[in-house]
PDB file of N, CA, C and O in Angstrom, chain B, residues numbered from 101:
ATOM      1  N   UNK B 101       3.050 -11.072  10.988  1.00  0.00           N
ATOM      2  CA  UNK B 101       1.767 -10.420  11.136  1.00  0.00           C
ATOM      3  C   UNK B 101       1.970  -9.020  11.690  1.00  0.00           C
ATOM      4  O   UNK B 101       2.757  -8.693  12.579  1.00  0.00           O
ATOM      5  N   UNK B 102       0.979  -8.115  10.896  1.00  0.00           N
ATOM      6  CA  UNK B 102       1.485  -6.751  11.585  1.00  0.00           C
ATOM      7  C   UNK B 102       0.987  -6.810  13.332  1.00  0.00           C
ATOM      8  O   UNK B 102       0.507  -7.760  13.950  1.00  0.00           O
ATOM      9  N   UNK B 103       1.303  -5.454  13.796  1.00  0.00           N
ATOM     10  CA  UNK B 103       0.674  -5.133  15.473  1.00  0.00           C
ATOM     11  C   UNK B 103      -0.551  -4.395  14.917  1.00  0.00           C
ATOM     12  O   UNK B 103      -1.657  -4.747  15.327  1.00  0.00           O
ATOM     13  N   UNK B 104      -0.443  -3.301  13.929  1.00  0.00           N
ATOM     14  CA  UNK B 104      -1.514  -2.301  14.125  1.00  0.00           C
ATOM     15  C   UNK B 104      -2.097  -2.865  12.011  1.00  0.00           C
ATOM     16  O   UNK B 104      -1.486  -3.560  11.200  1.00  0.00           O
ATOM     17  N   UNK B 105      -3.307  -2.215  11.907  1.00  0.00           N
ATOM     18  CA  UNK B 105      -3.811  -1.377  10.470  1.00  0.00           C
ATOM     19  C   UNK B 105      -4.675  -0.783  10.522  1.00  0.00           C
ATOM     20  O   UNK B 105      -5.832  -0.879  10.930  1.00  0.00           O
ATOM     21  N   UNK B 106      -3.887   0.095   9.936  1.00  0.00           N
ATOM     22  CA  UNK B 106      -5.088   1.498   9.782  1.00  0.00           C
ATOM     23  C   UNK B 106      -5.585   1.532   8.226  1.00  0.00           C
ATOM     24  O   UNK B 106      -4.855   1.426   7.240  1.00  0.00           O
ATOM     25  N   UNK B 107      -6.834   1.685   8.241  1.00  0.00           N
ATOM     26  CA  UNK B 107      -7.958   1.622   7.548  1.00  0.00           C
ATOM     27  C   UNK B 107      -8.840   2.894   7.493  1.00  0.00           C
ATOM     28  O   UNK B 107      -9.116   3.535   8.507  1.00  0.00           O
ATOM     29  N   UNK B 108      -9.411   3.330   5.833  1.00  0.00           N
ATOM     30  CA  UNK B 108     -10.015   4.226   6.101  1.00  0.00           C
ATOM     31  C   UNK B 108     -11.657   3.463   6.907  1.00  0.00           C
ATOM     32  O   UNK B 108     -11.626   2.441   7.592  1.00  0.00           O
ATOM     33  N   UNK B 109     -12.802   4.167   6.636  1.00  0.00           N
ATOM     34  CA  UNK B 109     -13.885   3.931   7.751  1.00  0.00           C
ATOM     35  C   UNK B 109     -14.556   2.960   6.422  1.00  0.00           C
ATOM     36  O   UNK B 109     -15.781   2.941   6.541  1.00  0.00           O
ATOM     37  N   UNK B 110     -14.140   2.258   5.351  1.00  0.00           N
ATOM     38  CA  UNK B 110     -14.801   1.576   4.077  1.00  0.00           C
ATOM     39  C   UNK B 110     -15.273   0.469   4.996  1.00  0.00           C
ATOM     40  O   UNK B 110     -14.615   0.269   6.017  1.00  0.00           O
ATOM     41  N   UNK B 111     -16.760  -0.564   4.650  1.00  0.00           N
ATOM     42  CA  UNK B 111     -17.088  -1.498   5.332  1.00  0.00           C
ATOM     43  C   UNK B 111     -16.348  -2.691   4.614  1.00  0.00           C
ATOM     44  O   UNK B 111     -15.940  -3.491   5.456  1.00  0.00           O
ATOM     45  N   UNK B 112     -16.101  -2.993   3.553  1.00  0.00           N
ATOM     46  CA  UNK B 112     -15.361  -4.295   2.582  1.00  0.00           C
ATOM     47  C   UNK B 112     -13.802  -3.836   3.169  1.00  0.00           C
ATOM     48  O   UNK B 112     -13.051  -4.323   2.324  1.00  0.00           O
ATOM     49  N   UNK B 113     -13.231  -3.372   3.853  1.00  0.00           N
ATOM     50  CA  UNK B 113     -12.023  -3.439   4.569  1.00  0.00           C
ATOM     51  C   UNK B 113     -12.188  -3.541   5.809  1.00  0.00           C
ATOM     52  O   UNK B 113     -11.427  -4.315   6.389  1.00  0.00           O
ATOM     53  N   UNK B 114     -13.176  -2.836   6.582  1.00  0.00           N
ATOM     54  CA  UNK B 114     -13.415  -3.283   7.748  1.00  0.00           C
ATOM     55  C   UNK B 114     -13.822  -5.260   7.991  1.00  0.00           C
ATOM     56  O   UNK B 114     -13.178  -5.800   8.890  1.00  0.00           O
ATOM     57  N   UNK B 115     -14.669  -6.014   7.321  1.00  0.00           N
ATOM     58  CA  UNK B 115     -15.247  -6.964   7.381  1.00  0.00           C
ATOM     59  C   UNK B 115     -13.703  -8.042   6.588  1.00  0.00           C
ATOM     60  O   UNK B 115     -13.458  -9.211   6.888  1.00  0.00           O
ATOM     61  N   UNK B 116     -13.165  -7.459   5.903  1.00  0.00           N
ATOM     62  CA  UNK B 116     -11.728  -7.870   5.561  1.00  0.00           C
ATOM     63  C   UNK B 116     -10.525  -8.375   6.529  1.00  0.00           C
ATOM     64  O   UNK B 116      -9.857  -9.395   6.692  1.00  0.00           O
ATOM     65  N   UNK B 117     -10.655  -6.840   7.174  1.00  0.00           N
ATOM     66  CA  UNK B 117      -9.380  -7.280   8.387  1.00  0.00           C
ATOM     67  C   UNK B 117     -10.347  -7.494   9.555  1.00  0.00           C
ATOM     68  O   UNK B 117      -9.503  -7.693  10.429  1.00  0.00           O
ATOM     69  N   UNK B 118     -11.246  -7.570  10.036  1.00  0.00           N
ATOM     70  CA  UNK B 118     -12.126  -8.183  11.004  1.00  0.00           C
ATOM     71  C   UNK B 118     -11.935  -9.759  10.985  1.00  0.00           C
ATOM     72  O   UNK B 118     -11.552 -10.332  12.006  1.00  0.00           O
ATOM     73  N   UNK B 119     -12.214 -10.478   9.772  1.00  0.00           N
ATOM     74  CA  UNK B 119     -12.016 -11.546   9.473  1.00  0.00           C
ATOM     75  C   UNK B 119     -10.618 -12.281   9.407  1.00  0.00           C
ATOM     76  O   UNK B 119     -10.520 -13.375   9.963  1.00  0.00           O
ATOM     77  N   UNK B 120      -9.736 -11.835   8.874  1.00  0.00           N
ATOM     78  CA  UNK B 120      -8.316 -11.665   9.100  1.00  0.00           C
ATOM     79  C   UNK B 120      -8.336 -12.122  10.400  1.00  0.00           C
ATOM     80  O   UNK B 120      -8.488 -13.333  10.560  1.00  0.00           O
ATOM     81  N   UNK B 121      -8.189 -11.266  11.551  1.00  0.00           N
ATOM     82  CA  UNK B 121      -8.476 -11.244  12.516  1.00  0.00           C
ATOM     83  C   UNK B 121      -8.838 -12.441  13.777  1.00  0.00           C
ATOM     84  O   UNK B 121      -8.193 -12.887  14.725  1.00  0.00           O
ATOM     85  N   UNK B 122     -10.367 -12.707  13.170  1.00  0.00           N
ATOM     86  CA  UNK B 122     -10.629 -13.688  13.584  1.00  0.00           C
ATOM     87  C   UNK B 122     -10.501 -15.326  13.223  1.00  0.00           C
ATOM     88  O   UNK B 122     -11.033 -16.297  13.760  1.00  0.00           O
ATOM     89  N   UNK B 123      -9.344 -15.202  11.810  1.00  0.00           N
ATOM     90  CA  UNK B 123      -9.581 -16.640  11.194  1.00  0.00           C
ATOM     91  C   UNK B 123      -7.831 -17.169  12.186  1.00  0.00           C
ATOM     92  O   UNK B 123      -7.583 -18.318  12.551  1.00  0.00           O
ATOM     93  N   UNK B 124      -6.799 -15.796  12.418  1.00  0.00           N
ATOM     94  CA  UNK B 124      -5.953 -16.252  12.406  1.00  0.00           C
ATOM     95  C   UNK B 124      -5.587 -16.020  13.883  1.00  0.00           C
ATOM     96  O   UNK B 124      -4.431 -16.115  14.294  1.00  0.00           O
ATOM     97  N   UNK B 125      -6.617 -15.719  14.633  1.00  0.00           N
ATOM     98  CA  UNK B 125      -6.319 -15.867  16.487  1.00  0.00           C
ATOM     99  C   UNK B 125      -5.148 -14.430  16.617  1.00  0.00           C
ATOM    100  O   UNK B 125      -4.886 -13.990  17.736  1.00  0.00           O
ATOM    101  N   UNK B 126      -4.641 -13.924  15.595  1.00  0.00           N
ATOM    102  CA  UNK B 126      -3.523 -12.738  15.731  1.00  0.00           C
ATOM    103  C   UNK B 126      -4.602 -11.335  17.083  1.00  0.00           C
ATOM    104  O   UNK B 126      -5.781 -11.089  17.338  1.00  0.00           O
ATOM    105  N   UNK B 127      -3.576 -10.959  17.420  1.00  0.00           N
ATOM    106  CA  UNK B 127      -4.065  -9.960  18.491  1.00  0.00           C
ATOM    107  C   UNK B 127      -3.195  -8.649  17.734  1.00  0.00           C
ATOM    108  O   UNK B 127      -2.195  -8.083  18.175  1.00  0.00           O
ATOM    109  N   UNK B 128      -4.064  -8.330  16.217  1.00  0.00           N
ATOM    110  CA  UNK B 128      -4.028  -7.121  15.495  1.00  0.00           C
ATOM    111  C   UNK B 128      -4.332  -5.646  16.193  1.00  0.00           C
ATOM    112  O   UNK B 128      -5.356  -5.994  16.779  1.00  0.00           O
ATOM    113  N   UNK B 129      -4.229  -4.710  16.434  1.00  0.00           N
ATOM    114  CA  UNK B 129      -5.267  -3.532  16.619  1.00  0.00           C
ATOM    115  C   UNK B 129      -5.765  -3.011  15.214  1.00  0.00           C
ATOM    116  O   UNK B 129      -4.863  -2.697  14.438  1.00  0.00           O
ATOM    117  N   UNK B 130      -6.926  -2.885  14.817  1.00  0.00           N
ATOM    118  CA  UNK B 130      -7.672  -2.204  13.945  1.00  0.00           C
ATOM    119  C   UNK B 130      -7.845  -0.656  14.136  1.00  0.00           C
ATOM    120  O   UNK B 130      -8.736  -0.424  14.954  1.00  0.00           O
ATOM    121  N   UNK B 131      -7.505  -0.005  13.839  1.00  0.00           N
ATOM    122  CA  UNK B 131      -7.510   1.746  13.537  1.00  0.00           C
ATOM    123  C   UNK B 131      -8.382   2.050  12.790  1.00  0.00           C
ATOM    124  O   UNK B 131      -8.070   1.515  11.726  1.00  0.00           O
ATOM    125  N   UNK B 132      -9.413   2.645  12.643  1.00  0.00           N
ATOM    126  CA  UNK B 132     -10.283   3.869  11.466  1.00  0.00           C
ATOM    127  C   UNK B 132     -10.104   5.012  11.358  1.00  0.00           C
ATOM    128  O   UNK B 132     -10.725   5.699  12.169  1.00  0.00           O
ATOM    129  N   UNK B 133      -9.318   5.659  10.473  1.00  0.00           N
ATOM    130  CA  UNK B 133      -9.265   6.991  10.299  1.00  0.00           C
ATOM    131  C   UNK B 133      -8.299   7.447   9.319  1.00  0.00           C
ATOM    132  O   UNK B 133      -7.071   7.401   9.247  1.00  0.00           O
ATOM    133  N   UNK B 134      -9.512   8.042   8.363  1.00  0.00           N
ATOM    134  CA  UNK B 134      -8.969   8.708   7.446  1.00  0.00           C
ATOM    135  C   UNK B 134      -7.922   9.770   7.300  1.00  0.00           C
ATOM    136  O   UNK B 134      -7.619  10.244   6.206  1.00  0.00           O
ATOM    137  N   UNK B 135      -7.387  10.122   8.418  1.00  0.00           N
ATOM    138  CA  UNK B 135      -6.178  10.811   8.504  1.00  0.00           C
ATOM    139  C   UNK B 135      -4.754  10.198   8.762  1.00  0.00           C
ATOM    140  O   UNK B 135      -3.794  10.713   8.190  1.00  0.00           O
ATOM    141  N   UNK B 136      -4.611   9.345   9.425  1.00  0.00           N
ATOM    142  CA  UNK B 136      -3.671   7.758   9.697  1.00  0.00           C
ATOM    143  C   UNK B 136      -3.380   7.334   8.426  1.00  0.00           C
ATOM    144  O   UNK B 136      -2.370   6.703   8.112  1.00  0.00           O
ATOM    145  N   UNK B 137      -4.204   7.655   7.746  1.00  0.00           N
ATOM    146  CA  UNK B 137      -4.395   6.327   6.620  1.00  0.00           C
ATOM    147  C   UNK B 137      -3.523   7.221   5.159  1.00  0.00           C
ATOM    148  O   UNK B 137      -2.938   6.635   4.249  1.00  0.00           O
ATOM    149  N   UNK B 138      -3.670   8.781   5.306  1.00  0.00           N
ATOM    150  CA  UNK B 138      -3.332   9.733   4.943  1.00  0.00           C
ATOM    151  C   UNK B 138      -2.477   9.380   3.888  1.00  0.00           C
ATOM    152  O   UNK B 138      -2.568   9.343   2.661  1.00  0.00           O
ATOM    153  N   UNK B 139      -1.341   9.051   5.000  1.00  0.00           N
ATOM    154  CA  UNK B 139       0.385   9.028   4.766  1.00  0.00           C
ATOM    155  C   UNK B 139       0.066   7.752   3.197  1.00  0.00           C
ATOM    156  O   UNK B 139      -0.010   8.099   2.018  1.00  0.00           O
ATOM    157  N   UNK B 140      -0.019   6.789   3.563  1.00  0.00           N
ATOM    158  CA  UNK B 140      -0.245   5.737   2.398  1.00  0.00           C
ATOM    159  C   UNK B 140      -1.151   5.792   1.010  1.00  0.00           C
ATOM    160  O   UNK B 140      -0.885   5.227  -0.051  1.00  0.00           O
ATOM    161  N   UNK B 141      -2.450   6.744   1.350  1.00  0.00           N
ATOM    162  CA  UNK B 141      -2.858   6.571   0.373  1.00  0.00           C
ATOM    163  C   UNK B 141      -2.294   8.106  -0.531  1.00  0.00           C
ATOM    164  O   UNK B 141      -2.974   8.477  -1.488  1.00  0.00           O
ATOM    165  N   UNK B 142      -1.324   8.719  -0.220  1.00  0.00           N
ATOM    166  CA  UNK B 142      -0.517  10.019  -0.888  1.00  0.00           C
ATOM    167  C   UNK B 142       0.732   9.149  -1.512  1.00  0.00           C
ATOM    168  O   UNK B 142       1.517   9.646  -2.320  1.00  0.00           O
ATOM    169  N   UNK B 143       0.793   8.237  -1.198  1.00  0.00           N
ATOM    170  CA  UNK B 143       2.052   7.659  -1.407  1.00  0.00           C
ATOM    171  C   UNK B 143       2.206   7.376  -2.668  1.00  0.00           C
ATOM    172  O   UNK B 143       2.984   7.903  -3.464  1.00  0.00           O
ATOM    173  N   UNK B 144       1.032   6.060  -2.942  1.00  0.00           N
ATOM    174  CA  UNK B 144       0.445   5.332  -4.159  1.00  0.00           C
ATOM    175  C   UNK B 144       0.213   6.600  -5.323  1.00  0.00           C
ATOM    176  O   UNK B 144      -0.155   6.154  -6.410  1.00  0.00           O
ATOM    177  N   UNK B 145       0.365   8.056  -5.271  1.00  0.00           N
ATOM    178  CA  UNK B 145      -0.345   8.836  -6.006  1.00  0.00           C
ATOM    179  C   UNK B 145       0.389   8.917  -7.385  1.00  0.00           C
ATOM    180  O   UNK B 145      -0.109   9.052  -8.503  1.00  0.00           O
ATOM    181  N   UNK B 146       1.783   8.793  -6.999  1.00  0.00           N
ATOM    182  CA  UNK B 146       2.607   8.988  -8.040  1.00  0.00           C
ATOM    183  C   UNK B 146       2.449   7.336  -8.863  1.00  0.00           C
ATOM    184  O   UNK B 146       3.060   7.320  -9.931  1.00  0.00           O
ATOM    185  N   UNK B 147       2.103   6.687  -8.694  1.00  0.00           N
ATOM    186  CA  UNK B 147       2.401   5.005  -9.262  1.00  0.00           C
ATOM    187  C   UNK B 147       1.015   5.405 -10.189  1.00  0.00           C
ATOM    188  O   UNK B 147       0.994   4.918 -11.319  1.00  0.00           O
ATOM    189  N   UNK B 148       0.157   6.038  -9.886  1.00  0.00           N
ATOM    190  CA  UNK B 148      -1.320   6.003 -10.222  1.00  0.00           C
ATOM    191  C   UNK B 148      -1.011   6.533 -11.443  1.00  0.00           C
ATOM    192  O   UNK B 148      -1.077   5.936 -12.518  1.00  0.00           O
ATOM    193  N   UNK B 149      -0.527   8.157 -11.179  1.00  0.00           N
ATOM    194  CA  UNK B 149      -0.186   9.137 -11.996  1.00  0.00           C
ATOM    195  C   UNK B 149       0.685   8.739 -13.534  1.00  0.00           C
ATOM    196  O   UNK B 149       0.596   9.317 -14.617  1.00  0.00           O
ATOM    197  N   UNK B 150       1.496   7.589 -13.168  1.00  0.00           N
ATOM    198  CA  UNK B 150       2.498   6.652 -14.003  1.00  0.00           C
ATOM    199  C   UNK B 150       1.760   5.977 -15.182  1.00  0.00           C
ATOM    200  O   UNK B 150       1.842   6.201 -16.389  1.00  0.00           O
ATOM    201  N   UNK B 151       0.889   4.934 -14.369  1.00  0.00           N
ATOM    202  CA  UNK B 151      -0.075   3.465 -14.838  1.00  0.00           C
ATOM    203  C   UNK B 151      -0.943   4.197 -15.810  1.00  0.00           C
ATOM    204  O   UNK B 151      -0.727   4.166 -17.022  1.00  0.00           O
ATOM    205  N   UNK B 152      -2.031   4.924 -15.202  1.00  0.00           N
ATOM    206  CA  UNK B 152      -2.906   5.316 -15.623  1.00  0.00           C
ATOM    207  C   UNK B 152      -2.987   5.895 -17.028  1.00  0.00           C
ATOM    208  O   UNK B 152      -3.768   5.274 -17.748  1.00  0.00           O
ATOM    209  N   UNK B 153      -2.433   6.835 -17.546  1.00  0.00           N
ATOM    210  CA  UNK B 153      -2.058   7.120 -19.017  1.00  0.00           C
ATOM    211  C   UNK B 153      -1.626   5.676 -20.265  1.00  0.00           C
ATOM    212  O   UNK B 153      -1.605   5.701 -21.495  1.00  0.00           O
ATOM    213  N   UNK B 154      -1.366   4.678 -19.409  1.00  0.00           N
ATOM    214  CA  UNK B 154      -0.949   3.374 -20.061  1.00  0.00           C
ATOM    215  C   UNK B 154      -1.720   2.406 -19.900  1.00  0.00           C
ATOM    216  O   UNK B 154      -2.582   2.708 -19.075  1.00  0.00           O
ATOM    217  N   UNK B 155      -1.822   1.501 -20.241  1.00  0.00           N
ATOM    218  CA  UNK B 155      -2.459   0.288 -20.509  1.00  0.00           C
ATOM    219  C   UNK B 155      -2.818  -0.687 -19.419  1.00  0.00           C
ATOM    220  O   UNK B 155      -3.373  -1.783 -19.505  1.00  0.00           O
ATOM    221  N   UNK B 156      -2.317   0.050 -18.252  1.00  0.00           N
ATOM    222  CA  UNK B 156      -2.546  -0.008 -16.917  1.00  0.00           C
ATOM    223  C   UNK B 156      -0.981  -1.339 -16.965  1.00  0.00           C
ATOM    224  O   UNK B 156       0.005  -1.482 -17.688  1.00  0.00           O
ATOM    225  N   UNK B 157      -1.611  -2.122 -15.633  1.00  0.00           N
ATOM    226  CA  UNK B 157      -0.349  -3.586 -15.516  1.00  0.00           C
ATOM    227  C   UNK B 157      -1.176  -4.716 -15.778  1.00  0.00           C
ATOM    228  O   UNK B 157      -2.121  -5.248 -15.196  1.00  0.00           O
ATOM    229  N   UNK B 158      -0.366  -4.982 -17.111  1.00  0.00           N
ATOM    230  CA  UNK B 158      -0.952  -6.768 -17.260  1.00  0.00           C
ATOM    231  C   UNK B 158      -0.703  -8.046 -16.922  1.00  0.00           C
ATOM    232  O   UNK B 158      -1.201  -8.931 -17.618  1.00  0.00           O
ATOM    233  N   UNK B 159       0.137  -8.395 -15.756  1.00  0.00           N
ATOM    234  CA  UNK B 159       0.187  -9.340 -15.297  1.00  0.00           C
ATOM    235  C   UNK B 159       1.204  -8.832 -14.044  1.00  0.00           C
ATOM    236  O   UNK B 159       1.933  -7.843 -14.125  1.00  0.00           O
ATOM    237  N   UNK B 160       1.106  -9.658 -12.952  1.00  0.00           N
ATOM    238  CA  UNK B 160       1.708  -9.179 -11.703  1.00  0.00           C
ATOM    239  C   UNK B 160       3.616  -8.860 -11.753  1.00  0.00           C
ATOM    240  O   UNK B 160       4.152  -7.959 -11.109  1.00  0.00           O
ATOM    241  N   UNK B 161       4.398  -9.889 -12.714  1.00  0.00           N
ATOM    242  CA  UNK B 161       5.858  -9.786 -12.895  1.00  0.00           C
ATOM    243  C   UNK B 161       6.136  -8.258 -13.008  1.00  0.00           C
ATOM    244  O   UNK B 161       7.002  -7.611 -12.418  1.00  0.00           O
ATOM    245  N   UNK B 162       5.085  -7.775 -14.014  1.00  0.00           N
ATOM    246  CA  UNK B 162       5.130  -6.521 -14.713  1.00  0.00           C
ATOM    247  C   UNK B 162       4.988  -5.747 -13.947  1.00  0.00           C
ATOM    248  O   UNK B 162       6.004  -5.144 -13.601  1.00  0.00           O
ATOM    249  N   UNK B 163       3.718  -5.389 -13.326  1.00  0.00           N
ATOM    250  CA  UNK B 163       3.510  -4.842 -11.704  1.00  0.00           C
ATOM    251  C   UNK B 163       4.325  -4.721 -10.905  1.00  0.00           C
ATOM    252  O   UNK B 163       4.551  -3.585 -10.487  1.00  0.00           O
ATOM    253  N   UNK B 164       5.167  -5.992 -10.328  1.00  0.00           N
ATOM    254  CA  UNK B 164       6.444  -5.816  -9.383  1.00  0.00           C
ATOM    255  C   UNK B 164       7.139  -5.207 -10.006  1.00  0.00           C
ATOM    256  O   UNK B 164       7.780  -4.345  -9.405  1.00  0.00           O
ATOM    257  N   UNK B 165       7.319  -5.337 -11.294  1.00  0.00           N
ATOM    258  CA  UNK B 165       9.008  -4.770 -11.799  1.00  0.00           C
ATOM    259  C   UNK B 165       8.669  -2.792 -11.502  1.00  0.00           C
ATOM    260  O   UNK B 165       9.138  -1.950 -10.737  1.00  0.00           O
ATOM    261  N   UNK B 166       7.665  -2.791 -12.548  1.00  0.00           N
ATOM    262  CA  UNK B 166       7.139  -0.897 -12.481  1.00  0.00           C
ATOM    263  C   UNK B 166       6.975  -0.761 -11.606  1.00  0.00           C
ATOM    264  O   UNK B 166       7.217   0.429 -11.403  1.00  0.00           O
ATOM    265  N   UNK B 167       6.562  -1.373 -10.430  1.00  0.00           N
ATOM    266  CA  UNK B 167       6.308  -0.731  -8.764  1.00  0.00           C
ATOM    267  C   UNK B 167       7.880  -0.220  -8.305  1.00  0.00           C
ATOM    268  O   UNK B 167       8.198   0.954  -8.113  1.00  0.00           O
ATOM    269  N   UNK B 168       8.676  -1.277  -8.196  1.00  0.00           N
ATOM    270  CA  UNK B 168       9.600  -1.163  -7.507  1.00  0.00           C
ATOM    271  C   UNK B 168      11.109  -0.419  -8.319  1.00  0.00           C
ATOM    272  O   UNK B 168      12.194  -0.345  -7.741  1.00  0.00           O
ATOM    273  N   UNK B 169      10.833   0.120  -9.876  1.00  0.00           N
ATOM    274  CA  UNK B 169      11.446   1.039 -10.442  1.00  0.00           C
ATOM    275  C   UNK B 169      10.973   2.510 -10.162  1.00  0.00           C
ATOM    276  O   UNK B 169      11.733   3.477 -10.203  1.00  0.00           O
ATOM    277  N   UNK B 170       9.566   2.576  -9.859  1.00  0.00           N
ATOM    278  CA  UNK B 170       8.506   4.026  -9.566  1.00  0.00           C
ATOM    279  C   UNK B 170       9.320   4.551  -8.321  1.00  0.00           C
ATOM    280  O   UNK B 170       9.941   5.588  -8.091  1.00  0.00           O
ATOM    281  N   UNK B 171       8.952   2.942  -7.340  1.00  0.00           N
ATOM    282  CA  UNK B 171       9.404   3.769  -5.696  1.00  0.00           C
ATOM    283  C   UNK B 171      10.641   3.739  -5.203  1.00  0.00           C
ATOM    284  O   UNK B 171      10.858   3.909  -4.003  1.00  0.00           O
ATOM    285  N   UNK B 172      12.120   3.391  -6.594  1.00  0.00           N
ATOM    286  CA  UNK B 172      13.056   3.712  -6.344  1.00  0.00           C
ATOM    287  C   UNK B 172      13.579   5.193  -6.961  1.00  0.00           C
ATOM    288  O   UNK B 172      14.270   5.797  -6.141  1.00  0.00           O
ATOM    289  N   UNK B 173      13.436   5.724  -7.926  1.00  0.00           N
ATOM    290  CA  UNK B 173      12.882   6.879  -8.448  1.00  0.00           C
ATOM    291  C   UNK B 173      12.722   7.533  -7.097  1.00  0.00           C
ATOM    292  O   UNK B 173      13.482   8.209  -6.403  1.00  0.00           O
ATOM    293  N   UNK B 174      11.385   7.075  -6.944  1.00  0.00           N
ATOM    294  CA  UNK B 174      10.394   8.534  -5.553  1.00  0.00           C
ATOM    295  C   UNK B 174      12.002   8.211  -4.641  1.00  0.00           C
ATOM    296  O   UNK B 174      12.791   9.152  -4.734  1.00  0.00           O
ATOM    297  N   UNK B 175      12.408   7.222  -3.966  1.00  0.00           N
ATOM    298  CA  UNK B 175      12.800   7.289  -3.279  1.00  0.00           C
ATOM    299  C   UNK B 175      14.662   7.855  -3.375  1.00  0.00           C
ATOM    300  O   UNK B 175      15.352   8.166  -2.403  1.00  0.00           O
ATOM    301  N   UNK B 176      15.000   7.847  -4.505  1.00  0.00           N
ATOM    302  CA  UNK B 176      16.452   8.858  -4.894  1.00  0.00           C
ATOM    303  C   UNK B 176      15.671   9.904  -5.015  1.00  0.00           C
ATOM    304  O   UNK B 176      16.607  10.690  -5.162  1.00  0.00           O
ATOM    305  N   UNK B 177      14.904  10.462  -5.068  1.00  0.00           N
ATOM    306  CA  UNK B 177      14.670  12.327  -5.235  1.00  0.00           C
ATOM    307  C   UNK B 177      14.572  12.425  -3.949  1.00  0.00           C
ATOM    308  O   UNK B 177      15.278  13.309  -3.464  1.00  0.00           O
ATOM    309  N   UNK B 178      13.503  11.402  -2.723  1.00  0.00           N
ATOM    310  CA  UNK B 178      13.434  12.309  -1.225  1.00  0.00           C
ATOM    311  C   UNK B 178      15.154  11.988  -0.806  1.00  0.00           C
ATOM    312  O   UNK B 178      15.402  12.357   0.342  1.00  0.00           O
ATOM    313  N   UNK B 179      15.872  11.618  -1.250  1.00  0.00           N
ATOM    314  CA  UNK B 179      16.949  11.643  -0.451  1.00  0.00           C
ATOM    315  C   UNK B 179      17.186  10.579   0.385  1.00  0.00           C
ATOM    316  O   UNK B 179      18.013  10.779   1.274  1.00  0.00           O
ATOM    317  N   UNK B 180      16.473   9.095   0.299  1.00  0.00           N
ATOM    318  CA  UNK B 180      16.055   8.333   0.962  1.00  0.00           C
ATOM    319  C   UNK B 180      17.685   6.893   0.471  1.00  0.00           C
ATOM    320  O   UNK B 180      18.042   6.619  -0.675  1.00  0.00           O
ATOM    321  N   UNK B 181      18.346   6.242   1.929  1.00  0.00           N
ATOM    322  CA  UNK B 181      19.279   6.010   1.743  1.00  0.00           C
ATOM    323  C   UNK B 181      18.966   4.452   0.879  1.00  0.00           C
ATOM    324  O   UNK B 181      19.612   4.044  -0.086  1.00  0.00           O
ATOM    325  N   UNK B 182      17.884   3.811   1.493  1.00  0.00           N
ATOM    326  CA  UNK B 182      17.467   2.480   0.792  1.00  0.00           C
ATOM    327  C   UNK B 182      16.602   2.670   0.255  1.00  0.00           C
ATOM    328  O   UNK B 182      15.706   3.512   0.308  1.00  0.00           O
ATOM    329  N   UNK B 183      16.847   1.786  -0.374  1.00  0.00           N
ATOM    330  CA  UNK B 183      15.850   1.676  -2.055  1.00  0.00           C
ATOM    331  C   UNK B 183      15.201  -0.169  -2.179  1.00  0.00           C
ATOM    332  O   UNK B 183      15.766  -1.197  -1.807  1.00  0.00           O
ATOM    333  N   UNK B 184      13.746   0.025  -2.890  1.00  0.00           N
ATOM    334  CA  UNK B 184      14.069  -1.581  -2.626  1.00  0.00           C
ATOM    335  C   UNK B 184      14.299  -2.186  -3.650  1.00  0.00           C
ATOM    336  O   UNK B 184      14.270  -1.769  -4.808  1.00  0.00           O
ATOM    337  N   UNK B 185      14.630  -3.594  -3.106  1.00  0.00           N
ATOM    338  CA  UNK B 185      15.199  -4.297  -4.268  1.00  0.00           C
ATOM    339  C   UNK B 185      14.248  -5.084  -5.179  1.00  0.00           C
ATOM    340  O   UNK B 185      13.381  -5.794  -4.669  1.00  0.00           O
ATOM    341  N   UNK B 186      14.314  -5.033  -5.852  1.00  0.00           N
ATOM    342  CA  UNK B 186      13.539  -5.676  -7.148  1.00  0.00           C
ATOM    343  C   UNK B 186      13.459  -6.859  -7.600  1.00  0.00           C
ATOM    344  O   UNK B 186      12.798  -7.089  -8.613  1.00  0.00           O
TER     345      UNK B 186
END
């Protein structure tokens, strides 16, 4: 279970991890702010940029596989020593 999530200020994510929260007794901290939240949703931009021109992902195998070929890619250009595994 994480310690923290940061969340932009949306109410169907707030009432999400609120519930979370309360179903599983975890002592989460909840964060709001659209600047926190920044870093992650810049991240996803390039996967978007990918999908989107295509037929999008039709079943989740497919999804894992293109996710984790995209953010090994992103992650040999920043110079980044691990990569994940697939």
């Amino acid at each position: 279970m994480p310690e923290k999530i940061t969340i932009n200020k949306s109410g169907a994510n707030t009432a999400a991890v609120l519930g979370l929260i309360n179903d599983s007794g975890a002592s989460i901290e909840l964060r709001q702010s659209k600047y926190l939240n920044n870093l992650v949703e810049q991240d996803h931009r390039a996967i978007k940029r990918i999908v989107r021109p295509t037929l999008g992902l039709q079943d989740f195998d497919g999804a894992r596989r293109l996710i984790a070929g995209i953010e090994t890619m992103h992650m040999s250009r920043r110079g980044s020593s691990s990569a994940p595994i697939a």
